[in-house]
C-alpha positions as CSV (number, residue, x, y, z in Angstrom):
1,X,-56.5,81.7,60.7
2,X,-59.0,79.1,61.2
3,X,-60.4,77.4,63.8
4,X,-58.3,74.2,63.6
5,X,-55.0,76.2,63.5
6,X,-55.7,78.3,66.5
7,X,-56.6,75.4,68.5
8,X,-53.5,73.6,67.7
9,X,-51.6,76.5,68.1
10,X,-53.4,76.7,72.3
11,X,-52.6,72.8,72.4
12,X,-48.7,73.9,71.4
13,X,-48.2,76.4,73.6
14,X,-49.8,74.4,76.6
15,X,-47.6,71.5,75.8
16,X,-44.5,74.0,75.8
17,X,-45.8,75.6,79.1
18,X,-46.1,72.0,80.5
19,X,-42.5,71.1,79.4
20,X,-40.7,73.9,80.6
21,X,-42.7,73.5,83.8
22,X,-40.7,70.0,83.9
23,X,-37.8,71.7,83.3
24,X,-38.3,74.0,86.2
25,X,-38.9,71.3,88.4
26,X,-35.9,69.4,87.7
27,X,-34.0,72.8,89.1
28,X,-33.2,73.8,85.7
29,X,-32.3,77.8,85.4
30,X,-34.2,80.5,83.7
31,X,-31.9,80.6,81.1
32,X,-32.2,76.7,80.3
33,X,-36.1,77.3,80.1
34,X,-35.5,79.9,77.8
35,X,-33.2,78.2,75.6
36,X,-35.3,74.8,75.3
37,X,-38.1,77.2,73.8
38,X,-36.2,78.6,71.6
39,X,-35.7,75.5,70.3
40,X,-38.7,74.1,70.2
41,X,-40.2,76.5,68.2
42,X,-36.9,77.6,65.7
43,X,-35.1,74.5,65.5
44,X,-31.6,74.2,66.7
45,X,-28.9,76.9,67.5
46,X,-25.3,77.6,66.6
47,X,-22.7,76.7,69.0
48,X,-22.5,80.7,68.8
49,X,-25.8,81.6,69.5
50,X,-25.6,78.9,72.8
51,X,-22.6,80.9,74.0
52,X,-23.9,84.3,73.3
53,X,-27.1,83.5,75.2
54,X,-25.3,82.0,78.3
55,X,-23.0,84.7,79.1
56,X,-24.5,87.8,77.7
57,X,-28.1,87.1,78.1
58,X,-29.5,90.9,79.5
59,X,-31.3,89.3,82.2
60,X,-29.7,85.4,82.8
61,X,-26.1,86.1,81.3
62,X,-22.8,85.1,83.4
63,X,-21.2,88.1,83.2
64,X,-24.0,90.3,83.3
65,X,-25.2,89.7,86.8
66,X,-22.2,88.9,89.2
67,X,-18.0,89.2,89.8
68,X,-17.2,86.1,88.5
69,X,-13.3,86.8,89.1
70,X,-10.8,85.4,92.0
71,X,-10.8,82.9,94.2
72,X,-14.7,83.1,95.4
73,X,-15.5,83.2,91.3
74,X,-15.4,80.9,88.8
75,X,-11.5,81.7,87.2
76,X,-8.8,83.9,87.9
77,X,-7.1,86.2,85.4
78,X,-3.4,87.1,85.8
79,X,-3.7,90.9,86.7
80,X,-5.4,89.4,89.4
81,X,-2.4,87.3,90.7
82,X,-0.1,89.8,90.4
83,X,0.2,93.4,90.3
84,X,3.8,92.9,88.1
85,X,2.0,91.4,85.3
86,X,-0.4,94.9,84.9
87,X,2.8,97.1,85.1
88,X,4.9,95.3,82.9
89,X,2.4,95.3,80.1
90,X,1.7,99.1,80.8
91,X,5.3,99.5,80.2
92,X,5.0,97.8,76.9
93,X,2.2,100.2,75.7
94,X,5.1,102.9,77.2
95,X,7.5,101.7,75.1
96,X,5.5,101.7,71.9
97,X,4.5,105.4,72.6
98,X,8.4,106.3,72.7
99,X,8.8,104.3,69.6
100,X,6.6,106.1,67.6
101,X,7.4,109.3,68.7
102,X,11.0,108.4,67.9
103,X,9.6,107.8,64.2
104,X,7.5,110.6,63.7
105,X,9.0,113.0,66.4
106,X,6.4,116.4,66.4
107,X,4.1,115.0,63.5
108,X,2.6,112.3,66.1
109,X,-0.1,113.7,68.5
110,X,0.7,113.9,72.2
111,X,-3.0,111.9,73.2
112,X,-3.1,108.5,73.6
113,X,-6.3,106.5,73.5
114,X,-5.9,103.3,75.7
115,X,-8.5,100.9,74.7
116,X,-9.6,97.6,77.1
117,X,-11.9,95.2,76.1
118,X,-13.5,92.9,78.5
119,X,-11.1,94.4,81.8
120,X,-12.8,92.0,84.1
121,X,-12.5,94.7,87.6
122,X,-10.4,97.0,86.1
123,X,-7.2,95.5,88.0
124,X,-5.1,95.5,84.4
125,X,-6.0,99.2,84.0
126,X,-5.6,100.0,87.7
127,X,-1.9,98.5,87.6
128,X,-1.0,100.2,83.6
129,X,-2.5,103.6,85.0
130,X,0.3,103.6,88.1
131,X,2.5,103.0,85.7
132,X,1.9,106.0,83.5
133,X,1.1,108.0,85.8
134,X,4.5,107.4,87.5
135,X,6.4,107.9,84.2
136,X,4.8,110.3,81.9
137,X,7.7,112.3,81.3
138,X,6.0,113.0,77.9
139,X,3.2,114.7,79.6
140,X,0.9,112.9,77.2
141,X,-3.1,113.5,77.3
142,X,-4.3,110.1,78.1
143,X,-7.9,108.6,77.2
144,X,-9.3,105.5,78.7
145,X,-12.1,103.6,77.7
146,X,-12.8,100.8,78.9
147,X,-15.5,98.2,76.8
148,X,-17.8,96.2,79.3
149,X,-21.5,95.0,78.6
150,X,-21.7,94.3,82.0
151,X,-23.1,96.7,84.1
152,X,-22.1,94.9,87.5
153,X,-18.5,95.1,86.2
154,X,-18.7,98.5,85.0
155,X,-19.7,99.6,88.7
156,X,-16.8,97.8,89.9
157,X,-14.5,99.0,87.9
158,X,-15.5,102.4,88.0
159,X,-14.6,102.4,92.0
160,X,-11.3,100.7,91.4
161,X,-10.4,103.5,88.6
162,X,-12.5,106.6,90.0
163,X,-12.5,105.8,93.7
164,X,-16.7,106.6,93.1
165,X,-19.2,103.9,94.3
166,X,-21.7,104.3,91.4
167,X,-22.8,103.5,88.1
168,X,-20.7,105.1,85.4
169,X,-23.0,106.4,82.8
170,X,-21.9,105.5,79.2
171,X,-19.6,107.8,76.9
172,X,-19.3,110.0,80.2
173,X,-15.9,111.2,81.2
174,X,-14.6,110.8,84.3
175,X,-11.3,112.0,86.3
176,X,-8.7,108.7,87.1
177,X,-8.1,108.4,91.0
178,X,-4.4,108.8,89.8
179,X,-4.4,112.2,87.7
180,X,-7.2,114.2,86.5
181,X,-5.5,114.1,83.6
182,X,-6.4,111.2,82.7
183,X,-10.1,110.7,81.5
184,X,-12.1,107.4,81.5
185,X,-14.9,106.7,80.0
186,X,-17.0,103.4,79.8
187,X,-18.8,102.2,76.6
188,X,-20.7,98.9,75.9
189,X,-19.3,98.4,72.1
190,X,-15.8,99.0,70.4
191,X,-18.5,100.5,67.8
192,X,-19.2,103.6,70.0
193,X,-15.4,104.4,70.8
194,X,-14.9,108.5,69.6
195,X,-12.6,109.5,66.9
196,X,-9.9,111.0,68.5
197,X,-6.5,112.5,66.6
198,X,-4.9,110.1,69.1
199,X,-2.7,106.8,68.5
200,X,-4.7,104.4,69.6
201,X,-3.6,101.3,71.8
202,X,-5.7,98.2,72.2
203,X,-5.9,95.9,75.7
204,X,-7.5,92.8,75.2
205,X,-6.5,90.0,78.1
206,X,-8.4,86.9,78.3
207,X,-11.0,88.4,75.9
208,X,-11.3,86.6,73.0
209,X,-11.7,83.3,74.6
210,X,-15.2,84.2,76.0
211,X,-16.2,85.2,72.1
212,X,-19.1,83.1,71.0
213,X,-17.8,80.8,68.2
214,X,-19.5,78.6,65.4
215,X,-18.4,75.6,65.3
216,X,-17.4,73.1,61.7
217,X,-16.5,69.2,61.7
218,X,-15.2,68.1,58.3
219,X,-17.6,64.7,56.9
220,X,-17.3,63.3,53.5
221,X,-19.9,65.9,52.0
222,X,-17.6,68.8,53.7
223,X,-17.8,70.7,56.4
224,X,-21.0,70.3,58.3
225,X,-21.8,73.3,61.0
226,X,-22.2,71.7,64.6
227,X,-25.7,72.8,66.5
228,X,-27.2,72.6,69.8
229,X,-30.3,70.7,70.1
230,X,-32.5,69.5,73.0
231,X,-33.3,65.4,73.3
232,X,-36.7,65.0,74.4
233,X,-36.2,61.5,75.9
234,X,-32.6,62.3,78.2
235,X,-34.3,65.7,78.6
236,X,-31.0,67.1,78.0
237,X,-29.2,69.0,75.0
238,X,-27.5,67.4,72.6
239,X,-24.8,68.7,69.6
240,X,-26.0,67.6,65.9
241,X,-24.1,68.4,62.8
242,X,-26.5,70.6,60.4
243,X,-27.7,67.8,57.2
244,X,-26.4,70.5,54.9
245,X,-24.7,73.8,54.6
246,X,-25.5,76.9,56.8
247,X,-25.2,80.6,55.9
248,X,-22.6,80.6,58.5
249,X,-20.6,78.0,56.6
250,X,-20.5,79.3,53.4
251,X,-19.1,83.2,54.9
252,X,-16.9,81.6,57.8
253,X,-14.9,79.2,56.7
254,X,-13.9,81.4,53.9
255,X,-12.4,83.7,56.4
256,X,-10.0,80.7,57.9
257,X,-6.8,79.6,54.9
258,X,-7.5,76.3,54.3
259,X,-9.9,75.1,56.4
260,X,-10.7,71.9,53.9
261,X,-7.5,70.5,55.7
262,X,-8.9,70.4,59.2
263,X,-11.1,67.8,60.7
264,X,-12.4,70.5,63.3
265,X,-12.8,74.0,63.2
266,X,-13.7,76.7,66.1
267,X,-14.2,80.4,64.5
268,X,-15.7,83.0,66.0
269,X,-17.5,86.1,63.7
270,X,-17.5,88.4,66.8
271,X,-13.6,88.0,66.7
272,X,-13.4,89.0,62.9
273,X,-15.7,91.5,63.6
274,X,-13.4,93.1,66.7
275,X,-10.1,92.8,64.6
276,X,-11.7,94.9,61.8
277,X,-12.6,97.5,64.1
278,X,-9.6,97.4,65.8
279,X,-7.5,97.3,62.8
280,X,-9.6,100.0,61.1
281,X,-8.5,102.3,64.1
282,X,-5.1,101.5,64.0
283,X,-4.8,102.2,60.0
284,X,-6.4,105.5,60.5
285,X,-4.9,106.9,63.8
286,X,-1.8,104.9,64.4
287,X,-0.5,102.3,67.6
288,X,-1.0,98.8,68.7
289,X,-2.5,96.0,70.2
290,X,-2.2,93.2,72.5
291,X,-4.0,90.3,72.9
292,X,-2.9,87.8,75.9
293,X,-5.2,84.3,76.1
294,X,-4.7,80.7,76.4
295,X,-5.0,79.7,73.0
296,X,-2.7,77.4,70.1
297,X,-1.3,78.8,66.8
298,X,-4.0,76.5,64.5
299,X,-3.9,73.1,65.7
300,X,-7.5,73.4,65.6
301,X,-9.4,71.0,67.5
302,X,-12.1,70.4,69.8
303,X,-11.5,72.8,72.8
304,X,-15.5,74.5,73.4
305,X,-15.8,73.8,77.5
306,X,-17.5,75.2,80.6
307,X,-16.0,75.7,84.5
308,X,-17.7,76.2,87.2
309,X,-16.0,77.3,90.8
310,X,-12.7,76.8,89.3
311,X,-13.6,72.9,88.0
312,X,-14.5,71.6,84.7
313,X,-18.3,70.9,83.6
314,X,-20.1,69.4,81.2
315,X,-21.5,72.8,78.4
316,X,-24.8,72.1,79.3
317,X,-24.7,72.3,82.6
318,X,-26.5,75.3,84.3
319,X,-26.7,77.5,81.4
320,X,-26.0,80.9,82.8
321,X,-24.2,80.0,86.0
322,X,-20.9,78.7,84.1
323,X,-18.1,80.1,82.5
324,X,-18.0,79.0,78.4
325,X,-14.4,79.1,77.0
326,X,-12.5,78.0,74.0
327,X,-9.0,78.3,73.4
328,X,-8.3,81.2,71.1
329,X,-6.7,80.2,67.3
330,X,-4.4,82.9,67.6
331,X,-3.4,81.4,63.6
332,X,-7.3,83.0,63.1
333,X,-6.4,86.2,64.4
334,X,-2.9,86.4,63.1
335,X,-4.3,86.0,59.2
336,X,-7.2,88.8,59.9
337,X,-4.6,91.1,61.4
338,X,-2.5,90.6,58.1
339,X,-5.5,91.3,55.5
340,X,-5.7,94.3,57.5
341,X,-1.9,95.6,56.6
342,X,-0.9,94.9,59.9
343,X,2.6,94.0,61.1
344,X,2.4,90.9,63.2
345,X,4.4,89.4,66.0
346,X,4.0,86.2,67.7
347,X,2.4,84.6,69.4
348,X,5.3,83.9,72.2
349,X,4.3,82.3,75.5
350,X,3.6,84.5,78.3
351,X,6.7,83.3,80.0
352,X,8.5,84.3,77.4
353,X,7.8,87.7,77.6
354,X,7.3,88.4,81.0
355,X,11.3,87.3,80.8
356,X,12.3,89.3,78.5
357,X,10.1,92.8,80.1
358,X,11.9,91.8,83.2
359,X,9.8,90.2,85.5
360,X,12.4,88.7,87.5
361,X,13.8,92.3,88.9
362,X,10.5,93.8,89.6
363,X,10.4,90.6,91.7
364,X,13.5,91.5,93.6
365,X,12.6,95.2,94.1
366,X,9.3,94.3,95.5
367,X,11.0,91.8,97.6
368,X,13.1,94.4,98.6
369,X,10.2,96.7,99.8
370,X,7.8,93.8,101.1
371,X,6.5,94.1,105.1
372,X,6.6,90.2,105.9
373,X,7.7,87.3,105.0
374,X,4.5,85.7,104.4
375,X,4.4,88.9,101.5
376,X,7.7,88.2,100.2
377,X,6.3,84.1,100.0
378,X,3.2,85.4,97.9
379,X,5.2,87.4,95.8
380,X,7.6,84.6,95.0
381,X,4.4,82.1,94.7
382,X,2.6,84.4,92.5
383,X,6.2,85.2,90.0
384,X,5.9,81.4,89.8
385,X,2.6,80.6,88.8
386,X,2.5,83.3,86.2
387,X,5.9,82.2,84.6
388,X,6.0,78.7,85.1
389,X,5.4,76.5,82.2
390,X,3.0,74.0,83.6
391,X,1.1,77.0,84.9
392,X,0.2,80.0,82.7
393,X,3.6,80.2,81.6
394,X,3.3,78.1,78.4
395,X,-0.2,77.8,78.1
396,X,-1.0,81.5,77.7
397,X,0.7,83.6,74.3
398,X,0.4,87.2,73.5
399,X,0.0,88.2,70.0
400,X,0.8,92.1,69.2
401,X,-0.1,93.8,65.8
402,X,0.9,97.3,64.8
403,X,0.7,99.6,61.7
404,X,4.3,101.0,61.8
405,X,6.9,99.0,60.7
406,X,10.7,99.7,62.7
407,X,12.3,96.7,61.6
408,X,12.4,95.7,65.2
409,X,10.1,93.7,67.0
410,X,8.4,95.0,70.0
411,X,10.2,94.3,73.4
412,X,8.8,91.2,74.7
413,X,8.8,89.7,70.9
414,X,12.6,89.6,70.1
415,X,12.6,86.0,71.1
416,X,10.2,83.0,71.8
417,X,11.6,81.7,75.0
418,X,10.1,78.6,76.6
């Protein structure tokens, strides 16, 4: 390298030093700084690559570094509102146990494998292991694992499901504070999860939506992939459609039917990449899955946003200190399941099938048992907000896949009900 090159390369970096500097100044977060140079020096980034960085960055991430869950965080998930909603869906995964051992009788295995992915504090978990605990009649050898990047979470949820206030080290097995019976382990990856002669049974609640995603706008030369890059004079970043065809176009879009119809598409590789594994297991081992997000059935359209202590924000604001989101395209997911040789069902609204696993008289029997009246008022406020359609009612659908077919759907899936 010459003399000439090296200095301009010093004059660069100083400039880039001096900028982010500015950006310090202006309270801009680590993460932002981080981002701008990345920029800078590689040109822009995927939608993807913005989402990946902003909440699963090692050091800057939103979910890496705090409980971003409840009233004091930034959204809350319904196994937080209510403990009914947890039970009922470990019922489900109880009833699809019987099922298959009513199909196979001795030739299925007595172990189960209960997979979560993304369980937030381990409240879902907490509230399906009561249930099985309560109810294993079958005397079945249960497996947890529960998949979380985040080590804050993972200490969390390790007191919640071990009564132990420590780090859970990864593919360790520990004893459940309800049976030590049941083992739980904690792994960062669906990747790492141990092959087991077990049917397996997937978790997945409000997980998908937090998937990074690529997103593709439709123009009169085709679809165009739509980047983040950073405007120099509003010192702010900016989206800008890609002047010709990414690497991510040409293998995405192929994995969405008919994408040349839509004016705006929202598709997420890590998604493809979990329903292959997931699918994979199920072919192999036998079971289900169920996955419970806000979401649409392929309307397809422009739904990328950020909150911040519960309210809506502008995407760019505070990289790292705001949740991202999209609405899942449970269409997407439906059509990946299918390549797979999956049986399908839904999506119905989570109204709908609360209703039909009987929400309504687990209500009344914890009615029945509550201590005050202000518990019996929560309860009843709770029921609602879960149920109701202008609440979570309509706006969040479950979508269940399995590999046996019993010309039945699954409870919860005989009807959509709104």
């Amino acid at each position: 390298m010459n003399k000439f090159k090296i200095n301009k390369l010093i004059i660069n970096r100083c400039l880039l030093s001096t900028r982010l500097r500015n950006l310090s100044s202006k309270n801009k977060t680590p993460l932002e700084g981080y981002l701008y140079s990345k920029i800078k020096f590689n040109g822009p980034i995927s939608v993807a690559e913005y989402m990946k960085e902003a909440l699963g960055n090692p050091k800057w991430g939103y979910y890496i570094k705090k409980d971003v869950f409840g009233a004091q965080g930034d959204f809350i998930t319904a196994p937080e509102i209510s403990q009914m909603f947890g039970e009922l869906v470990g019922i489900w995964f109880m009833n699809e146990f019987l099922v298959l051992k009513s199909i196979y009788k001795n030739d299925m295995p007595n172990c189960v494998q209960l997979i979560e992915m993304g369980p937030g504090r381990g409240t879902l978990m907490n509230d399906m292991l009561r249930v099985w605990k309560s109810d294993n009649k079958n005397s079945i050898d249960l497996f947890v694992y529960m998949i979380e990047s985040s080590p804050y979470l993972r200490k969390i949820q390790m007191k919640n499901l071990c009564n132990l206030n420590q780090d859970p080290e990864i593919e360790k097995e520990y004893e459940s504070k309800y049976s030590n019976g049941i083992k739980i382990s904690w792994l960062t990856d669906i990747a790492q999860l141990p092959h087991k002669e077990a049917v397996h049974f997937f978790a997945a609640n409000e997980f998908f939506d937090a998937l990074p995603v690529h997103k593709f706008q439709k123009t009169a030369k085709g679809h165009r992939e739509v980047l983040i890059d950073f405007d120099s004079k509003e010192n702010k970043f900016k989206f800008v459609l890609s002047p010709s065809t990414t690497i991510n176009s040409k293998f995405l879009l192929n994995l969405y039917p008919d994408y040349e119809k839509y004016d705006h598409l929202e598709i997420s590789a890590e998604a493809a990449r979990y329903m292959e594994l997931i699918t994979n297991r199920i072919n192999q081992y036998n079971g289900s899955a169920l996955i419970i997000d806000y979401g649409h059935n392929g309307e397809n359209k422009d739904t990328f946003r950020a909150f911040k202590n519960h309210k809506l924000v502008d995407v760019f604001t505070e990289p790292g200190e705001c949740d991202l989101t999209v609405d899942v395209d449970f269409n997407f997911l439906n059509n990946l399941a299918i390549r797979s040789k999956m049986i399908t069902y839904g999506p119905v609204s989570q109204s709908s099938f609360l209703s039909q696993m009987q929400i309504g008289t687990r209500l009344q029997m914890l009615i029945k048992n509550a201590k005050s009246d202000k518990e019996k008022t929560d309860l009843i406020k709770n029921f609602n907000l879960l149920i109701n359609p202008s609440d979570m009612g309509k706006r969040f659908k479950l979508l269940s896949m399995r590999k046996f077919d019993f010309r039945q759907e699954p409870v919860g899936f005989l009807k959509n009900i709104e």
